[in-house]
N, C-alpha and C positions, 0 to 999 in steps of 0.2 A: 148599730152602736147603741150602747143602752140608756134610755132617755133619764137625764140625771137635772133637768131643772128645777130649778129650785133649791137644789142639794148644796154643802158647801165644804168643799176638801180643804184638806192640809197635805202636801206632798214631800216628805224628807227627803233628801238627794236630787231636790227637781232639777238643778242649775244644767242638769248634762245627759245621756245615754238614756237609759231606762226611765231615770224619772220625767227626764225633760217630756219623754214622748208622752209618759203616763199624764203630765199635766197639760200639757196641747190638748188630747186627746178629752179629757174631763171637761176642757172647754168649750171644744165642738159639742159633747153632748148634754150641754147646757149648764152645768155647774160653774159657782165660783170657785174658785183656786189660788191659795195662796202656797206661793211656791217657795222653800225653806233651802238653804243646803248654807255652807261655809264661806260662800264665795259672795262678794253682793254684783259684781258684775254679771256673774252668769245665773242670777235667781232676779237680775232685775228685766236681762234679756227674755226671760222665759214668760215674766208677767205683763212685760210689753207685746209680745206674740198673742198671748192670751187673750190680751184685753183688743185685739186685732181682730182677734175671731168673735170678736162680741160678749167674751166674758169679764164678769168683774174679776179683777186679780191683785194681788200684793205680795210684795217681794219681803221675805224675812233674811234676816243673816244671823240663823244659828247652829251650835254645834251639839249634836244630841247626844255627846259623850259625858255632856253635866245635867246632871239634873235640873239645876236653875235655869241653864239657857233652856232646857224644854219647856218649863212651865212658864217661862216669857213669852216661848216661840207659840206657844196654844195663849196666851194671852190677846197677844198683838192678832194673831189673826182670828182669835172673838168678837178682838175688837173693831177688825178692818172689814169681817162678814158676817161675822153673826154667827150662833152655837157650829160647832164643827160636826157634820154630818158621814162624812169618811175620811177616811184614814189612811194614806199609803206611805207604811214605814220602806223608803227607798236607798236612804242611806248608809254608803258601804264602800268598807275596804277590802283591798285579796291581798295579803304579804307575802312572797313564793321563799319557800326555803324547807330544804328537809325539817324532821321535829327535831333529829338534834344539834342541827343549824338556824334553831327559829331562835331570837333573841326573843329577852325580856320584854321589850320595846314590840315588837311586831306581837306576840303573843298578845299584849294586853291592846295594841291597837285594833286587833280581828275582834277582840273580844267585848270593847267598850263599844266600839262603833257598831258593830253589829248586831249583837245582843243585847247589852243594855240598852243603846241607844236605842232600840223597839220594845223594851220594857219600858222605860221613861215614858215612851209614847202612849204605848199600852193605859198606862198605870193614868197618865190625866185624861185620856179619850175617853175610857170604856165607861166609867161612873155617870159621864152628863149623856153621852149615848145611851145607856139604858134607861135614864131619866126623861128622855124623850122617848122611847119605845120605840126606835130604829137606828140602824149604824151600819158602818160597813168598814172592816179594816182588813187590809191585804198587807200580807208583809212580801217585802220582794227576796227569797231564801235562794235557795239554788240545789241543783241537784246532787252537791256536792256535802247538801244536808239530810243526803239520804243514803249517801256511798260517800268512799275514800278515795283520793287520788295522791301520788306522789308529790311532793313540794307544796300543798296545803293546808295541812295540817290544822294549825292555827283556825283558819279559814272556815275548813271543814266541820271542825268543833264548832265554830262561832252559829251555821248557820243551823248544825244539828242542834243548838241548844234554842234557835229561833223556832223551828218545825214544835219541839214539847209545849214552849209556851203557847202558841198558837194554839195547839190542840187544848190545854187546860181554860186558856180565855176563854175559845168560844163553848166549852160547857158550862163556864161559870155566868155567862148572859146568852145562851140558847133561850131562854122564855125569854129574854124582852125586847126581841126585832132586832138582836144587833147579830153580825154574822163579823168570824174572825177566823180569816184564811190565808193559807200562803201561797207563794206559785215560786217553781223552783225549775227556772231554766236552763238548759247547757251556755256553752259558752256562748255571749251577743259578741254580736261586733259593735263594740262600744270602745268611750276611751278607755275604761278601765283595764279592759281586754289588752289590748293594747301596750298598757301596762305591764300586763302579766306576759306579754307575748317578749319585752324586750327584755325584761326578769328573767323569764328561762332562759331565755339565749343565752345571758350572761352567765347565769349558771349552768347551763351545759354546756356550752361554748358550741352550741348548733347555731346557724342559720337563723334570724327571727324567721324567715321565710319558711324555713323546714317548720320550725314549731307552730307555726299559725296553721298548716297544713297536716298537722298531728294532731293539735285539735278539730279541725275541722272534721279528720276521720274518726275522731272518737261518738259521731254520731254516726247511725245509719243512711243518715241522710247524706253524710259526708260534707256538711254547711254546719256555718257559724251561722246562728239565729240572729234575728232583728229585734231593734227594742222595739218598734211598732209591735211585731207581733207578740211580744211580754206584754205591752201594754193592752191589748185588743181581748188579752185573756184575765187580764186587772180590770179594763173597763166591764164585762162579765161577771165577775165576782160581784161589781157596787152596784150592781142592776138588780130591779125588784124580780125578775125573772131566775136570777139566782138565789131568793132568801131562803131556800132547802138546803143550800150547802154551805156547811160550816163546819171548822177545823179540819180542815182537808188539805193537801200540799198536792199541788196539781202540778205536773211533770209540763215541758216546755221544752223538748231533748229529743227530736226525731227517733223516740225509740230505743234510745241510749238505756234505761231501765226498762226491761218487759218483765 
């Protein structure tokens, strides 16, 4: 795991799945972590864990859909650790519905939470990280911002418009130690998943069981991923072992894109 002491994260979406694990995991490898997401029950669970495993941590409750609660949420946790060293925008919704059964409402929520809500981030990280002359920002995108799948739409836009920013970030601070990457996994078994799995049912009127098993074969591997292992490939990217690679969207899809 890559040695990150001293280091000091911010994690959107920690409270659960993907980020929960990505913020455990930051802790173990020596970093402070202050864990973000909407919920204060499950970002206050996540920084008790934390600080279990020896890390300093603090619990935020904000929503990255406004621009003010971000620049509170990067406030509070300046002030609870000290300048923010990486960055993992985790934060995310999937809303299932054809595009011309995607309402107003689900459109602009794939799209604030999504993407803006990791521009907001973007936009107060990247300026004090080049100011220090090191950084490290992983956005969590998905493979579904590199292809198209039925009843995503919304989704799928959101995180294609994630993968461009990413790649313009990190050329706009490639000289000054800071790296800015995505990672774009098939489907985890998380709750969000979960979600989507009870979603399609209702709108196909299949089985949740058949659909959870539909995606599972949409990889070659015929499994639904772990967030550990999203995580294992995030903790990778914030590691000085990886500062050659920047704006890149690294696959997590047993082979689902060759």
């Amino acid at each position: 795991m890559a040695g990150l002491a001293g280091r000091r994260a911010l994690v959107t979406g920690g409270g659960r799945g993907i980020g929960r694990a990505v913020a455990l995991d930051l802790a173990r490898a020596g970093a402070a972590v202050a864990v973000a997401a909407r919920t204060r029950a499950d970002v206050e669970a996540v920084a008790a864990e934390a600080r279990r495993l020896g890390a300093p941590a603090a619990a935020l409750v904000a929503d990255v859909t406004r621009p003010e609660s971000v620049r509170e949420m990067f406030g509070a946790a300046r002030e609870a650790l000290g300048p923010i060293d990486v960055l993992v925008c985790g934060a995310g919704v999937a809303p299932s519905a054809t595009v011309a059964r995607t309402t107003d409402e689900q459109w602009r929520a794939a799209l604030d939470t999504n993407l803006s809500g990791c521009f907001y981030c973007l936009r107060e990280a990247l300026g004090a990280m080049a100011g220090q002359g090191w950084g490290r920002v992983v956005a969590v995108a998905s493979i579904a911002g590199k292809t198209g799948y039925p009843y995503v739409g919304a989704y799928a836009a959101s995180k294609h418009g994630v993968l461009g920013l990413v790649k313009c970030a990190a050329l706009e601070v490639a000289g000054q130690g800071v790296t800015v990457n995505a990672v774009c996994p098939g489907y985890v078994d998380t709750p969000m998943t979960d979600v989507s799995v009870a979603r399609l049912a209702e709108k196909t009127g299949h089985p949740p069981g058949d659909v959870r098993r539909r995606l599972e074969e949409m990889s070659p591997q015929r499994r639904l991923f772990t967030a550990e292992e999203v995580s294992a490939l995030v903790l990778f990217l914030c590691g000085e072992q990886a500062r050659g690679i920047t704006g890149q969207a690294l696959s997590l899809d047993g082979g689902t894109l060759v």
